[in-house]
C-alpha positions in Angstrom: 74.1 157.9 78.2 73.2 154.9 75.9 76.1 152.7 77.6 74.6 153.3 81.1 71.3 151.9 80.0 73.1 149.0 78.4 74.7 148.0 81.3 72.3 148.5 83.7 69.9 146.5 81.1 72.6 144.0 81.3 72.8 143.9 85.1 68.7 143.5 85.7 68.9 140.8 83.1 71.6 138.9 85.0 69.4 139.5 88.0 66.4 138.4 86.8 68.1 135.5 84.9 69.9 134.5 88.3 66.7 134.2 90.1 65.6 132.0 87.8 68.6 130.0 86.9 68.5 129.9 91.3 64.9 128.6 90.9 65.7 126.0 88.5 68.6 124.6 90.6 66.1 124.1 93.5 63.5 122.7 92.1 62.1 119.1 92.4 62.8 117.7 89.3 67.0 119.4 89.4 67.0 117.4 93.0 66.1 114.1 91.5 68.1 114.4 88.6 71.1 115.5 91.1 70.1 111.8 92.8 70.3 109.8 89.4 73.5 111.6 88.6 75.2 110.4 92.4 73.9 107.5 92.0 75.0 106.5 88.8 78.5 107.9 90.7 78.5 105.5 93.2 77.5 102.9 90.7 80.6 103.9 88.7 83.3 103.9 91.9 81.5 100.2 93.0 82.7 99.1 89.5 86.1 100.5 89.4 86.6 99.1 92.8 85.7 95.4 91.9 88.3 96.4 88.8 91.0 97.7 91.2 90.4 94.5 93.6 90.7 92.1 90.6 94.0 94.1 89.5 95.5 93.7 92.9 94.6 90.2 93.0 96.4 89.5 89.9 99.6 91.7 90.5 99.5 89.4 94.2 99.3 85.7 92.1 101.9 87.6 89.7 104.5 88.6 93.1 104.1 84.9 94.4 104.9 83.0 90.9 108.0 85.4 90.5 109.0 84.7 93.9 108.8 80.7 93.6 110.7 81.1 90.0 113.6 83.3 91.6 113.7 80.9 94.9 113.9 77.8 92.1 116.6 79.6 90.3 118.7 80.4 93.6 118.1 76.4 94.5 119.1 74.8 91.0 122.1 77.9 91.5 123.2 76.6 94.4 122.9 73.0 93.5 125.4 73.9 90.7 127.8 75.7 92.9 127.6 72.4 95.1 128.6 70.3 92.3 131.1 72.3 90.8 132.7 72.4 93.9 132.6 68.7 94.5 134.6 67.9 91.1 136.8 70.0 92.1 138.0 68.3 94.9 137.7 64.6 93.6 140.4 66.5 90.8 
């Protein structure tokens, strides 16, 4: 008999504590400190995106230099090759 009052104690004290925990959620001052906390959210994602832009900017400069430096190799490569096979025909 004890345990039925226990857990029906337990069960009106969720209730009741629901209600109020409900309450608490709604109230004016939970709204505006939901706001703060999106907008310090959004404030975060703008700052990560300036980071993400500044990355992919880099990694673009980065793709561009190694492409000149490959390109320059593949010319002075070439140029070799060229000469090599002009002294071997004057041999």
């Amino acid at each position: 008999m004890m345990n039925q009052y226990t857990k029906l104690a337990c069960f009106v004290g969720g209730v009741l504590f629901g209600s109020v925990g409900l309450r608490l959620l709604t109230s004016k001052d939970a709204k505006k400190a939901y706001t703060h906390a999106a907008a310090a959210g959004l404030r975060m994602k703008e700052c990560v995106m300036e980071t993400v832009t500044a990355v992919q900017e880099d990694a673009a400069d980065i793709l561009a230099s190694a492409k000149d430096i490959n390109e320059a190799r593949s010319a002075k490569e070439a140029a070799e090759a060229a000469g090599a096979q002009v002294e071997g025909e004057e041999a």
